[in-house]
N, C-alpha and C positions, 0 to 999 in steps of 0.2 A: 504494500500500500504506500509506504513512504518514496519506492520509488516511482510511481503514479504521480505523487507528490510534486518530487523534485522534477521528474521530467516537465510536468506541467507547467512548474514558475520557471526554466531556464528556457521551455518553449515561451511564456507570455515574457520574460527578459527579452528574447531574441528580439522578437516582435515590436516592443516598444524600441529598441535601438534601433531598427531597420526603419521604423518610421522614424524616428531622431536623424538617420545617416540620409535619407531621402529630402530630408526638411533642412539638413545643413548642404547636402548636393545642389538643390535647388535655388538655393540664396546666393550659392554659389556660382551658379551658372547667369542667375539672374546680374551678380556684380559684373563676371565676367562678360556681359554682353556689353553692357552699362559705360565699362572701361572702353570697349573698344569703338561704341557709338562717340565716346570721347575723344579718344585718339584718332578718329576720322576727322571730326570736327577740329584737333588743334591741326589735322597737316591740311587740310583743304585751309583755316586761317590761315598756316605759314605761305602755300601757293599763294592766293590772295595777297600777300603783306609782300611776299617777294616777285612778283605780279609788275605792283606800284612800286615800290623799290627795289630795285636789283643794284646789283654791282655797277653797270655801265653808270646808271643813273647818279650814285652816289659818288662813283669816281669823279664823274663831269661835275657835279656840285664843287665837289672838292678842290679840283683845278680852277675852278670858275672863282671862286670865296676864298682860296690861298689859303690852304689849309696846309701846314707844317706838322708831319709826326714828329712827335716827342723822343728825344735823344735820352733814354732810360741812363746812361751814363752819366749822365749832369745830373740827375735828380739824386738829391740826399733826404734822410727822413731827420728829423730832429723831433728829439724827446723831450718833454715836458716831464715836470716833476710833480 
């Protein structure tokens, strides 16, 4: 009788995790989708933003406005106390 018992609560155990592992699969599937609806949206943004500004364009700005990159070797950092 005892093992009628025991089989039965490791059967209704089984059962309630299989419904727990189905309910966390699903959440999970559901983020997973969530993420990637995302990440379409940031690279179709990034086409879009590099679209309107690309390299040509911001070169030509730069030539146009005299724009000078900075000589990393002349730059010192000074510490305050």
């Amino acid at each position: 009788m005892k093992y009628i018992f025991f089989s039965s609560l490791l059967l209704l155990l089984n059962l309630l995790y299989s419904a727990y592992s189905l309910s966390v699969s699903k959440n999970y599937t559901e983020k997973l989708r969530e993420l990637k609806r995302e990440k379409e949206k940031i690279l179709l943004l990034k086409v879009e933003i590099e679209k309107h500004v690309n390299y040509k364009t911001v070169r030509d700005y730069a030539k146009v406005t005299g724009f000078n990159p900075i000589d990393w070797s002349k730059v010192k950092v000074v510490k305050t106390k």
